[in-house]
N, C-alpha and C positions, 0 to 999 in steps of 0.2 A: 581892962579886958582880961578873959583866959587868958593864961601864958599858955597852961596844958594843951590847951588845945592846938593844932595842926594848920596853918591856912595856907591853900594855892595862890592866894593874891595877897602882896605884902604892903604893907602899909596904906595911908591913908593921905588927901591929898592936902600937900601943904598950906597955914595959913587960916586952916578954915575949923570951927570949933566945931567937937564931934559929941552926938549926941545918942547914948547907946539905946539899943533898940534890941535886945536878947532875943525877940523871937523871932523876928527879921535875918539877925544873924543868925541864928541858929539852920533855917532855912536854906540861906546863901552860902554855908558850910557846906550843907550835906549836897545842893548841888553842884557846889566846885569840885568836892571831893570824888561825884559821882561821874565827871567830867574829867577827870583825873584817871578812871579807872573802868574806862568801857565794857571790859566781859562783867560790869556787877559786881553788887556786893550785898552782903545777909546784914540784919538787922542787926548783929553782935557787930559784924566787923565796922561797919560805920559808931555803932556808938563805941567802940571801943578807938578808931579813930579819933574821936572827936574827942574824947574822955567826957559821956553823957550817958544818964541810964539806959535799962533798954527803954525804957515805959515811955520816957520824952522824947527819944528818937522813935519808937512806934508808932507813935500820933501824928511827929512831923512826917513820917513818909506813907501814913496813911490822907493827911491833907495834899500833899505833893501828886499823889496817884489821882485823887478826887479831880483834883485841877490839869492830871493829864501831862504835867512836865515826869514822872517816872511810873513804870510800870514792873510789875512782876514777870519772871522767866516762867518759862513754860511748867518748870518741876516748880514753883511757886516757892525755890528758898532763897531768892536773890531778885534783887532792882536793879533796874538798871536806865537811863532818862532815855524820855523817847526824844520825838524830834519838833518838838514845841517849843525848845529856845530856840533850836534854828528856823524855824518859821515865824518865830518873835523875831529874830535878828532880821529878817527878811523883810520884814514892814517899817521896817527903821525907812523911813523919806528916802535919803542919799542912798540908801543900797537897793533898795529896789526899783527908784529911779535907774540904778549903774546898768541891774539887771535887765531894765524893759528896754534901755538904750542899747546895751550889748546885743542881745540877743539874736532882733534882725541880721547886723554885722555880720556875729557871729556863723549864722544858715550861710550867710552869702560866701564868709571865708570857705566853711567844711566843704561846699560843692563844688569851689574854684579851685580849689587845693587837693580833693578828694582825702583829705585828712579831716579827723575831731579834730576840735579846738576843746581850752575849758575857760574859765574867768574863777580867779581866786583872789585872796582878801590873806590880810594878817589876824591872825588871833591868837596872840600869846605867842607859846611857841610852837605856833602849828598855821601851816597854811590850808586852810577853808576853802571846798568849791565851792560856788555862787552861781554859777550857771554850767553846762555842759552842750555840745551839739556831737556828734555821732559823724562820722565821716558815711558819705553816703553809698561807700564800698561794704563789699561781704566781709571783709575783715578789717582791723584796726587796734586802735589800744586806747582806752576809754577808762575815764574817772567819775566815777559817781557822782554826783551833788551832795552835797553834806558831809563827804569826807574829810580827812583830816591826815594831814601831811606834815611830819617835821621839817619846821621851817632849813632846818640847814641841808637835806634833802629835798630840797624841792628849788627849780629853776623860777616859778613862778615867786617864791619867798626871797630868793637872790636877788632879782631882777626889782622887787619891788626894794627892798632894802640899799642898793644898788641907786638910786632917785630918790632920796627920803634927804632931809637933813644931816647933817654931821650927828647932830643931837638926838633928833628921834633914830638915826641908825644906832647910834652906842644904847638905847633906852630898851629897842627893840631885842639887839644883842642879848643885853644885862636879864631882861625879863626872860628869853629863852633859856639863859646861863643857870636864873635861880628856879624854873621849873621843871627842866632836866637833871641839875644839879652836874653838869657836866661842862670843860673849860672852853673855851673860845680856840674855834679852827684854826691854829698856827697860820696857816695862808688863806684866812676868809680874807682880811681887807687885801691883799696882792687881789684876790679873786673879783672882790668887788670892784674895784680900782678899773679891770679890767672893760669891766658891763660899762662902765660909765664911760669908755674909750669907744665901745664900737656901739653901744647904745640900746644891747638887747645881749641879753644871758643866751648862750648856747653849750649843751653839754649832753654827754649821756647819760640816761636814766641812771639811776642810784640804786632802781629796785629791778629794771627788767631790760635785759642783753637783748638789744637793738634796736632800741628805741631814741631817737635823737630828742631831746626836749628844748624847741625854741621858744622863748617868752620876750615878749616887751610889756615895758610898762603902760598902764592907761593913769594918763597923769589931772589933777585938779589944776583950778585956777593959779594955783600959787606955783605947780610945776613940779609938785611934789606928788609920789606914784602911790595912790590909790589901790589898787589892782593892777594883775598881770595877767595877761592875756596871752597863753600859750598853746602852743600846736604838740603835740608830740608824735614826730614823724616817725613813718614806718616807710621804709622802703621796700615798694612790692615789684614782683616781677612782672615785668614788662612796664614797669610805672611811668612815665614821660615827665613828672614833676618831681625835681629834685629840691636840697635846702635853700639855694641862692631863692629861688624860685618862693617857697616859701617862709624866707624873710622877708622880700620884697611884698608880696599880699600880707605879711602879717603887719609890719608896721604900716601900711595907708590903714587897716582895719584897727591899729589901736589906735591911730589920732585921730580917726572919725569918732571913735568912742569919748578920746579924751575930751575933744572938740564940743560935743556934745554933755560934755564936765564942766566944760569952762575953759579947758587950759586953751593955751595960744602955741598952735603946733604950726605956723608959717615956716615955709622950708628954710629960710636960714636958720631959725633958731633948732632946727634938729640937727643930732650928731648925724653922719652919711654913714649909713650902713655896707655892707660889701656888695656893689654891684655885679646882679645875675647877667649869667653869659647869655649872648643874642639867642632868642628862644624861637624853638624851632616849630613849624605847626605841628599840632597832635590832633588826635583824634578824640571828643569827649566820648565816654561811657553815656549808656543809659543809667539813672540811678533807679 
């Protein structure tokens, strides 16, 4: 293989004999690289990237545009992918099984709660939405679909990491460590250690002053978390629903999901979350 050349994803999977495939790869370069570097980038900067002429880098990202995975900026001197791996990623069976299961749940949380909800996934080192719902108030705080969140910034990538193996957590770590190129959070595992005591990440946003961000995990057959399914509360005036309040509707809404995974969420085998104080009648809003 290149040595010159640059690669987002390292290595190859043990055991198994590799059989090189140059134009393939050359392809799968310029899309990780392009995945790497959201505002874009010009024809020079990628082949020069990649250490490739222009003339073979011009052809692969004129086939690339053809098929719809990258597109031109408006001034026409930079690419940049559109959103056809994540709509490829989406047709994947299991995740858009996750997604058609959550979703219902999810309307039923936003309206109960009067909060958005999202559902996010790991990828690399970044946590991916996969679904969104809108709280059905005039205001809130809302994530897009398709965005993309550093995992060690994000309550939803805690919480999932937080449920995962010993092994896939150090795997998960290692892989964020070498695509940020930055070391490992002094007090991540104290943090994690934590999640896995009361059974759902709680914390304040990373990015926006007042926003409470509760997640639990939505776990598979094996009990290992899949996705995270988070609310990020806002506290509005005159609001009647506080956080006890929604913890308790957020976790019956991830084990219904999980449930609906396969896992086995009977109440003994859950950790006990912090019991909300006797709630008092309120009055619903029209939505």
């Amino acid at each position: 293989m290149r040595s010159a050349a640059p690669r987002t994803v390292t290595g190859k999977p043990e055991g198994k004999r590799y059989y090189p495939t140059p134009a393939l790869e050359k392809g799968l370069d310029i899309l990780e690289l392009f995945a790497a570097n959201p505002e874009g980038m010009t024809v020079s900067e990628v082949a020069r990237r990649l250490n490739r002429t222009m003339s073979e880098i011009f052809r692969m990202l004129l086939c690339l545009e053809y098929r719809g995975y990258i597109a031109q900026s408006a001034s026409k001197d930079r690419y940049h992918l559109t959103l056809r791996l994540f709509r490829l990623g989406q047709e994947h069976p299991p995740t858009k099984r996750m997604v058609m299961e959550a979703t219902p749940v999810m309307h039923q949380l936003a309206h109960e709660l009067r909060q958005s909800c999202h559902l996010g996934v790991l990828d690399g080192a970044h946590v991916v939405i996969l679904a969104q719902v809108d709280s059905p108030e005039s205001t809130g705080f809302y994530v897009k679909v398709g965005s993309k969140v550093d995992l060690m910034h994000a309550a939803t990538g805690h919480v999932i990491l937080a449920h995962q193996s010993q092994d896939s957590c150090e795997r998960a770590i290692q892989e964020w460590m070498r695509e940020t190129g930055k070391k490992k959070p002094a007090d991540l595992d104290e943090h994690l250690e934590k999640i896995r005591g009361r059974g759902y990440e709680r914390r304040a946003s990373y990015e926006v002053t007042g926003v409470m961000n509760i997640s639990f995990p939505v776990l598979n057959s094996q009990g290992n978390a899949i996705a995270g399914l988070t609310v990020p509360y806002v506290k509005r005036i005159e609001d009647t629903v506080g956080v006890p309040e929604v913890v308790e509707v957020l976790q019956k809404a991830s084990q219904q999901i999980s449930e609906a995974m396969g896992a086995v969420t009977e109440e003994s085998n859950l950790t006990p979350v912090e019991a909300p104080p006797q709630k008092k009648p309120r009055s619903r809003r029209s939505s």
